[in-house]
N, C-alpha and C positions, 0 to 999 in steps of 0.2 A: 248374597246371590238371589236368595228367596224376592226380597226386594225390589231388583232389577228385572227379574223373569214379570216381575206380578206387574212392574212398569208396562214391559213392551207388551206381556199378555193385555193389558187394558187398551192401548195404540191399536192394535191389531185389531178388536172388539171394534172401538167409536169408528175406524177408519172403513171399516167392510161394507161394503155398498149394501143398505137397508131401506126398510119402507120409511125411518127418519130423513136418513137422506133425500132419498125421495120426495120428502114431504117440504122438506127443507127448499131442497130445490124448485120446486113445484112454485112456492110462493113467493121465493127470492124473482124468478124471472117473470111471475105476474104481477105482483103488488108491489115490488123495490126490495131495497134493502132492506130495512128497517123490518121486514113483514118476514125476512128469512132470520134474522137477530131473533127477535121477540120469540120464534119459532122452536130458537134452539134455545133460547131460555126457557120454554117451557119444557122444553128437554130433559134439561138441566135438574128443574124442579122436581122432575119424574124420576130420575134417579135417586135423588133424595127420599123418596119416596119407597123404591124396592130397599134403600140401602136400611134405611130404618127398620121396616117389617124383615127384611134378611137377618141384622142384628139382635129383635126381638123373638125369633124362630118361626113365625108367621108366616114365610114363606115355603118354609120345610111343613108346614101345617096342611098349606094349600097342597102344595105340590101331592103330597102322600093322600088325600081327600079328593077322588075325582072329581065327584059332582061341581066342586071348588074348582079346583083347576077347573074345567071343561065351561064354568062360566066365564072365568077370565078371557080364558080362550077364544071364545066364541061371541064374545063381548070385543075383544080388539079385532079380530074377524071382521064381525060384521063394522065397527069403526074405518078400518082400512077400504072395504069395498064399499063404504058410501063415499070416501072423499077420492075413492078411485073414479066411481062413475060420475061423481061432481065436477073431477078433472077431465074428463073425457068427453061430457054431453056440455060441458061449459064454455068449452077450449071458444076462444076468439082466433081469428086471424091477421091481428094485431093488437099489437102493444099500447096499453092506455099509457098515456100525457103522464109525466111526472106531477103536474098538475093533479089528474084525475085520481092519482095513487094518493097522493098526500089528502083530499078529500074523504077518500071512501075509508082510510087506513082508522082500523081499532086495533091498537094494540094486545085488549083482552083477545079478540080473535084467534089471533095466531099464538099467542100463548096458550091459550085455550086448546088448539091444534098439536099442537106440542107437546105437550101434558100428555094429553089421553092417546096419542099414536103411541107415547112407549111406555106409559103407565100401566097400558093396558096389553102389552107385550108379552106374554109369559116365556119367551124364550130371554130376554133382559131378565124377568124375574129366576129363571132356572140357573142364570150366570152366578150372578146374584148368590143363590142361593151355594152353587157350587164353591165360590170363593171362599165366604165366609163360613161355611161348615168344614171345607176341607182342607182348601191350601192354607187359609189361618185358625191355628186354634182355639178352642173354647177357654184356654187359659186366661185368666185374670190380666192376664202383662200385657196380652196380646189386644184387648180393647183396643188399647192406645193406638195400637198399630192398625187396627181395622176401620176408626174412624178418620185417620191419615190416609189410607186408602181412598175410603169414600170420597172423603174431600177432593183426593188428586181425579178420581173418575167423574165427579161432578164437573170440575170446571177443565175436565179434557174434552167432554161434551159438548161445553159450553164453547169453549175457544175453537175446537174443529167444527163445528156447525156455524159458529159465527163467521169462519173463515171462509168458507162453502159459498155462504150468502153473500161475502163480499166478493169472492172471485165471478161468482156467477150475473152479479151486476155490475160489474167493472165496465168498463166504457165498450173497450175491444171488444166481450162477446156480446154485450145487448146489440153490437152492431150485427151480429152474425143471427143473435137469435131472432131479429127482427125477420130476417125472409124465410122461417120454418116456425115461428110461434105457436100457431094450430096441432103441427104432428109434434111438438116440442112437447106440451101439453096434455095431446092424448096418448103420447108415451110413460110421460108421469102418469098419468091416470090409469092406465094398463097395468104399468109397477106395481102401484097401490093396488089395484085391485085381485093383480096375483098377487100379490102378500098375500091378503084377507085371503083368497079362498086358499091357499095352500097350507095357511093357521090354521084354517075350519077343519079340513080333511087328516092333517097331520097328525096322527095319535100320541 
């Protein structure tokens, strides 16, 4: 039963509309497909990330250590409100050429984007921490079980962010997002940028 709770509790976590999503989104319906994938692989990568330092107690380190925490903090903070206002003073009011996308596209990019919007999360890392210190035990047996975990949360990230980016450049909505692209844009950018400041403010 523990097993299945800890399933839907992870579904419920990747699926909650966030500044990944967000971000996810953001680049899916400017850069293509391929730019909202890479996106959520960098995602991916980020969880791998809390899940390791959560396993090693690193994260119960931080967290108990304000100064620590309060860098993290204020470190994804201020990352969310620059690609908030990037999206916002950036917006076009229309859509580059599929042509123009496949040109300009770096994959490091949006990996790069991905990574550090929720590496640098500390509410991901307080999950994180929460799981593996309480709902699974310190016990020996239990490793087993917490690296199976990680692994299922890694590639739920993966697969629901991938998915995100393909609905969102599906034929049907790019038709739609063609006549709102501008406020489409500086609605992501807003998102993002409440994140960041409500991270900053948040104690």
């Amino acid at each position: 039963m523990e097993i299945i709770s800890l399933a839907i509790l992870g579904i419920l976590i990747v699926i909650s509309p966030g500044a990944d999503f967000v971000l996810v989104l953001k680049n899916s319906i400017n850069q293509g497909r391929k730019s909202g994938i890479w996106t959520a692989i960098g995602i991916s990568l980020a969880i791998c990330v809390h899940i390791g330092y959560s396993m090693l107690g690193i994260s119960y380190l931080i967290s108990q250590n304000e100064w620590l925490f309060n860098i993290v903090r204020y470190a994804g903070s201020a990352y969310l409100i620059y690609l908030g206002l990037k999206g916002i003073f950036s917006a076009k009011a229309s859509f580059e050429t599929i042509e123009d996308r496949q040109k300009d596209f770096k994959a490091s990019q949006y990996l790069a984007q991905g990574f550090l919007c929720n590496v640098l999360n500390p509410k991901t890392m307080l999950f994180f921490l929460s799981i593996f210190s309480q709902v699974i035990s310190p016990d020996s047996s239990d490793h087993h079980q917490a690296i199976i975990y990680g692994l299922y949360m890694v590639i739920l990230h993966g697969v629901w962010f991938s998915l995100v980016a393909m609905l969102f450049t599906s034929n049907a909505l790019q038709t739609h997002f063609q006549k709102m692209k501008k406020r489409l844009n500086q609605a992501c950018g807003l998102g993002l940028l409440t994140f960041g400041a409500l991270l900053a403010i948040k104690s």
